[in-house]
N, C-alpha and C positions, 0 to 999 in steps of 0.2 A: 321310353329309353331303356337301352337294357347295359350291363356291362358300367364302364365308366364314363360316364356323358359327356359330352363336349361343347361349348357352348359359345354362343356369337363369335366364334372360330370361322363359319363359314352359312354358305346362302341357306342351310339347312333349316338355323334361328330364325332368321328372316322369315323364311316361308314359311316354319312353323307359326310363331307369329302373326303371321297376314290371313292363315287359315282359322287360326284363334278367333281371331275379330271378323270372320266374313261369319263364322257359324255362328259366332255371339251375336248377330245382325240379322240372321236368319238370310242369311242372301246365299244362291247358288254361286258355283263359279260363271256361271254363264252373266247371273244377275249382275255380277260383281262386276265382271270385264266388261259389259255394255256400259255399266256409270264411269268407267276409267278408260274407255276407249278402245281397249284390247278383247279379240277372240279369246274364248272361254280356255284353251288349248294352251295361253300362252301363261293365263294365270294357273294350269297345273302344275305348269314346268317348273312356275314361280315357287308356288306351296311345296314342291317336290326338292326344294333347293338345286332344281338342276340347272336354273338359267338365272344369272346376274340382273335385278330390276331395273328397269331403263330411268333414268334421272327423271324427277317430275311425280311419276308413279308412288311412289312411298307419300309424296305432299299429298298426294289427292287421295291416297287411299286412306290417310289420314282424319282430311276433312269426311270423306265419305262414312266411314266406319266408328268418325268420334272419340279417335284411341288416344289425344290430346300430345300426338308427338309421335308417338314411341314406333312409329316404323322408319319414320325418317330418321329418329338418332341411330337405330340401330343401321340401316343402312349407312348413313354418317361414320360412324362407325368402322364398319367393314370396307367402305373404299378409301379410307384412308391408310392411305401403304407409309409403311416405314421407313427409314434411309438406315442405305446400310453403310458401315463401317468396317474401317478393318484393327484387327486388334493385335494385339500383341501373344504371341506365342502360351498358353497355360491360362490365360484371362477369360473370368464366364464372359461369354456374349451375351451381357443385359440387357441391348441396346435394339433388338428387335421390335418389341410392340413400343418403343417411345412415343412415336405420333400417333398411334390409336388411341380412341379414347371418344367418351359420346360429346355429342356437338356443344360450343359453350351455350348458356344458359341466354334465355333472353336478356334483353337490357332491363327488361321490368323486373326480372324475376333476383337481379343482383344484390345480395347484399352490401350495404358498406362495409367495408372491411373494419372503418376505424371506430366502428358501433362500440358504444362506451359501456353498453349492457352486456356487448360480448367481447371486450376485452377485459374488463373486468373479472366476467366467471371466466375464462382462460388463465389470467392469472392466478386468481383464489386454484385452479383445479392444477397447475402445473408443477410435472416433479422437478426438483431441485438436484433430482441424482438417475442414473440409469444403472440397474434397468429398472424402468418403471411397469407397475400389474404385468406383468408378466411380458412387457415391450422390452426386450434386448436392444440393445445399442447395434445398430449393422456394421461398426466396423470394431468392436471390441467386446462383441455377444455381453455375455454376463461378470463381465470382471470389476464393472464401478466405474459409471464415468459419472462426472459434474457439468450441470449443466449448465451455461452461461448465456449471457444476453435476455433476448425480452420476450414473449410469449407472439410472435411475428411472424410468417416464415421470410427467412433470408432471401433477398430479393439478387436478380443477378446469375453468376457465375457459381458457383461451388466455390468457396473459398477455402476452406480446410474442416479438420476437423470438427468445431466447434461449429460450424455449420451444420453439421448434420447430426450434432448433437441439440442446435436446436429443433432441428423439425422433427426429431424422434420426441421431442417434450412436448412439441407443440401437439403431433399426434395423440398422446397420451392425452394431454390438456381437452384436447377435441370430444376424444371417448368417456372422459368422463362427464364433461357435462350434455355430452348424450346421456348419462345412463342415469343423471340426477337431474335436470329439469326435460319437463315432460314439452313444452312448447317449446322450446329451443331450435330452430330451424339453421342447420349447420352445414347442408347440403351444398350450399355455394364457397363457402368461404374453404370446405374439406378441398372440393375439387382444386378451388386457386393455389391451394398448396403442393395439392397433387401436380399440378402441371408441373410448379417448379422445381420438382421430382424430377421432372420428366426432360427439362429441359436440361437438366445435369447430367442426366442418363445420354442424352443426344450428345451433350459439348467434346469435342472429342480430346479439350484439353485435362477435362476433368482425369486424377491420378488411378481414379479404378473406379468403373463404374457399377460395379457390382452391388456396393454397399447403398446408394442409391436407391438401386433398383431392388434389393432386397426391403428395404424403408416403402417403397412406392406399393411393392405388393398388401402391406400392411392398411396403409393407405387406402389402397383399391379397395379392399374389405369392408373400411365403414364406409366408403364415398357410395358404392353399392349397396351397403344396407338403408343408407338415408334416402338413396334413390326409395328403393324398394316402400320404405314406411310411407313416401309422398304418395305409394302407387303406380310409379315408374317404373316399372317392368323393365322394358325394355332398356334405359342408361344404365339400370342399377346393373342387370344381366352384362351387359356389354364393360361393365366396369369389371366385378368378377371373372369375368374371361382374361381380360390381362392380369388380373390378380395372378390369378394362377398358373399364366406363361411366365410372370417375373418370379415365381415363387419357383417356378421348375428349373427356370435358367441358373437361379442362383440357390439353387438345393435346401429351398426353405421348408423344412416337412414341417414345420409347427405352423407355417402360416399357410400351407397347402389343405392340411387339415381342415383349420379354421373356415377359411373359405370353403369347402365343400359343404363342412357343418350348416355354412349361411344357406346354400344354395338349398339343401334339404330345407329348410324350414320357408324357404320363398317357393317352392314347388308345391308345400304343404298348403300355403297362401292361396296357390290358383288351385288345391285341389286336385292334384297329381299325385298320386300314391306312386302309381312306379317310378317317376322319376324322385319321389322322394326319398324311396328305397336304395334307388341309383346310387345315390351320390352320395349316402348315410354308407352305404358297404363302400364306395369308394372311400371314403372317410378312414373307415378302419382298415379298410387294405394299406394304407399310409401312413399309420401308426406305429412303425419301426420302435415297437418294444415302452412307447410313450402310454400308461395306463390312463391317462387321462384322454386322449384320443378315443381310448375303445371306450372307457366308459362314455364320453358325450356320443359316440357313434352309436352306441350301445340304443341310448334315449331316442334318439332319432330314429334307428329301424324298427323300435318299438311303436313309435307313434304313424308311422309309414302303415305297419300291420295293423293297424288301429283302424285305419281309417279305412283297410278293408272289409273289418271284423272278422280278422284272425287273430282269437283269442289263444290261443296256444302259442305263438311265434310274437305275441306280444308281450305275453304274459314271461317267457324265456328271456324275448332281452330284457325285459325291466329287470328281474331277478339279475342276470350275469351285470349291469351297471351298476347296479347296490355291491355287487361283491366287489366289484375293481373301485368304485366308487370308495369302501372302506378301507382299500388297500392302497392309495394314494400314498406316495412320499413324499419327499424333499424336493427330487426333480421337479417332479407332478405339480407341485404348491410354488415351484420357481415359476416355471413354462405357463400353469393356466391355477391362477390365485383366485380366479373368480369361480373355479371349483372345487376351493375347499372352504371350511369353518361355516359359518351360520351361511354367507351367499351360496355355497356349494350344496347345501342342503339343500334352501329355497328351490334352487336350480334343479335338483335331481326331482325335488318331491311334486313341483308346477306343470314338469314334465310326465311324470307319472299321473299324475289329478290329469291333464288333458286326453294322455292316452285313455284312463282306463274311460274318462267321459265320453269319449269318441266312439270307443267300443261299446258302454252302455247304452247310447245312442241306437246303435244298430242290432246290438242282441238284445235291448230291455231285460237283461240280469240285474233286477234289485241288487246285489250282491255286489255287484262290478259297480254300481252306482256310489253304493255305499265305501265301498276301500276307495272311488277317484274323492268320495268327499272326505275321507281322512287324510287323503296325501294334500289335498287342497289346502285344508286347514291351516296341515304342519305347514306348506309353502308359504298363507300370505301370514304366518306368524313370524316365522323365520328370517324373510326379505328384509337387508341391512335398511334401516330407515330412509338414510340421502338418497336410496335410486326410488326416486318419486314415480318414474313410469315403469319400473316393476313393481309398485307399490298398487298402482292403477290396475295393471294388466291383472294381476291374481288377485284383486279385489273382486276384480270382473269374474276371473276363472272362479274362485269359490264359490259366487253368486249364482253361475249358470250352473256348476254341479249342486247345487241347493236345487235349484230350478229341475234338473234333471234326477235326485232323488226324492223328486218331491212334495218338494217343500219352498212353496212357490211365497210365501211370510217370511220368509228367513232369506230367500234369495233378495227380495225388493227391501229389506230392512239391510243388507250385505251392500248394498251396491248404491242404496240411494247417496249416499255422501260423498261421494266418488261421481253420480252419471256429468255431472258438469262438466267439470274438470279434465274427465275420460273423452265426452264431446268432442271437447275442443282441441286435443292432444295433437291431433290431424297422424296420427298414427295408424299404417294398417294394420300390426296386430291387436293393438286397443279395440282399434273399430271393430277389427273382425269377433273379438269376446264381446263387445257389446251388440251386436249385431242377433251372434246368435244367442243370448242372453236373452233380447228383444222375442226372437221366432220361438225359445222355449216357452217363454211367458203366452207370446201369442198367440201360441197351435193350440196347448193346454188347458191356459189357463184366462181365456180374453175377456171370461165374463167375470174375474174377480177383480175386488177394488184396488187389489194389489196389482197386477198386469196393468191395470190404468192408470196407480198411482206414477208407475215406472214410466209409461209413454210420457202422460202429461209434464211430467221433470223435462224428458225430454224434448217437448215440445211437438211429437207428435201422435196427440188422441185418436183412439180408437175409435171407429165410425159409427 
């Protein structure tokens, strides 16, 4: 990708996508279009996004390629057209992408809503006032509202106010017991919310559906990153794409931002430097004067060049995010709280330990090994106690920069009390630190007791 990326907007995703999974298969296009029926010719045009998939094609390409869904949501997706309305004279138009959105979830895959393990932590995690971490109220920004009723979202019609005052809480309520129980699986119950977002944004009785729609993009953000930790590429992507058209309809640069930030570090996931680059400068090109914008965008194109091993353009934005990073104010600590004080640290320093690991990696600079394992340190010291799965993650990170400064005793003594736990998180970027955790030990070090103590924990011994 080059410039500012765009994304399950059009057959582009799609085809990008279907070309992902035929190479990940080892299959040509010719091999491909013989198992689905179609001349070789017809699946270019596909990959090429220049021809709409014909119904049927996404299911089977599916089963063929083993991608567990995700062509067909995202086609899902894309043919589902909007209804239009007409509005009232000075009114954003919110109400475009309403009926988008990835397909609902199986009947297996449904949560109960009235699950008393997650109502419970919804309540324990619910604010009592807005704006909550740094979640503005959509129809009274930052001035204080209260928030009433029961941790639910409001079923029905938009009824007023205090309806959307609770699903601003209930939101809030959602992300944080994302960010403090590691097994929490919230994927289903985010989206049921999200719809009824969505159906507000549709009712054309609703008084302004701006505020909504502004709430629903917020929304969009975690429903797509819970996507994403399952693996789901493809809903989570398709959810951030309307994130981002209701964040642009309704001039939301703080939650425009945010979203980009997500999509850099899901590009980083499959291993896309360019596009991870993409979307990290689109990031900060949309930081209208917000220092906290540049510096998380800062982190991100650091770790983009990281992963080229360009140490020079890595090594500049990490420096320029410590300085905007110490320059934070009031605004900065309103808008994004989870960037400043002991979490803000964690955050800046987890992100530097990966970049410069990424880059030791690939230049074998002792040197660069050595500063990813001081920032590491500072980071899983740092991390506020309750967010148990960043507690995980930079368990992981410090252990693999152990691993990578080698010091392969200290990595598997770092990490043993944690592989359980990290296991079973069903997280991709847990997995992905323990993964390659696992290949440092492995390539290195297969023949010490220590690389074997760490398989056998995890159940699978070296041969």
């Amino acid at each position: 990708m080059s410039g500012t990326p765009s994304i399950a907007t059009s057959w582009a995703e799609f085809g990008h996508r279907l070309r992902f999974w035929r190479r990940s298969s080892g299959l040509t296009q010719a091999q491909l279009g013989l198992r689905l029926g179609y001349h070789h010719s017809h699946i270019s045009r596909i990959e090429k996004g220049l021809r709409e998939p014909p119904a049927g094609l996404p299911t089977r390409a599916d089963r063929v390629l083993g991608t567990e869904g995700e062509l067909n949501a995202i086609w899902t997706t894309l043919t589902a057209r909007p209804r239009q309305h007409t509005h009232a004279p000075g009114r954003a138009d919110a109400t475009g992408p309403a009926r988008a959105g990835p397909a609902a979830p199986d009947r297996a895959e449904a949560a109960d809503p009235a699950d008393p393990g997650l109502v419970a932590s919804l309540i324990a995690c619910r604010p009592a006032t807005l704006p909550a971490d740094g979640l503005p109220c959509p129809l009274h920004d930052r001035h204080g509202c209260a928030v009433p009723g029961t941790p639910h979202a409001p079923a029905g019609e938009w009824r007023d106010a205090d309806a959307v005052h609770e699903m601003t809480a209930l939101l809030a309520a959602y992300t944080r017991v994302h960010s403090r129980h590691a097994a929490a699986d919230l994927a289903v119950p985010v989206e049921r919310s999200l719809r009824t977002l969505m159906r507000w944004i549709e009712d054309a009785r609703s008084p302004d559906r701006t505020a909504p729609a502004r709430l629903a993009a917020r929304y969009a953000q975690l429903a797509g990153w819970l996507r994403v930790q399952r693996g789901q590429h493809g809903p989570g992507l398709a959810w951030y794409g309307l994130g981002l058209r209701w964040a642009d309809l309704t001039g939301d640069t703080e939650a425009r931002a945010a979203l980009l930030g997500d999509l850099s570090m899901v590009a980083r996931l499959v291993r896309d430097a360019r596009a991870a680059l993409g979307y990290a400068r689109a990031m900060a090109a949309s930081a209208h004067g917000r220092a906290w914008v540049l510096t998380a965008a800062g982190l991100h194109e650091a770790r983009a060049h990281a992963m080229t091993g360009d140490a020079a353009r890595t090594d500049r934005h990490l420096a320029q995010a410590r300085t905007r990073f110490a320059r934070l104010d009031a605004r900065d600590a309103a808008e994004a709280p989870w960037l400043t004080g002991e979490e803000g640290v964690a955050r800046v320093e987890a992100a530097t330990a990966a970049a410069l690991r990424d880059l030791a990696l690939l230049t074998g600079e002792p040197v660069t090994a050595r500063r990813a394992l001081s920032a590491a340190q500072t980071a899983a010291a740092r991390v506020p106690g309750p967010m148990r799965p960043a507690h995980l993650l930079l368990t992981l990170r410090l252990a693999d920069v152990y691993a990578c400064a080698g010091q392969p005793d200290a990595a598997v003594a770092t990490a043993r009390f944690v592989l359980a736990e990290a296991a079973g998180a069903g997280r991709a970027t847990i997995d992905r630190e323990l993964r390659g955790l696992r290949t440092r030990l492995g390539v290195r070090w297969a023949a010490l007791p220590e690389a074997r103590e760490l398989d056998l924990r995890l159940g699978h011994p070296h041969p």
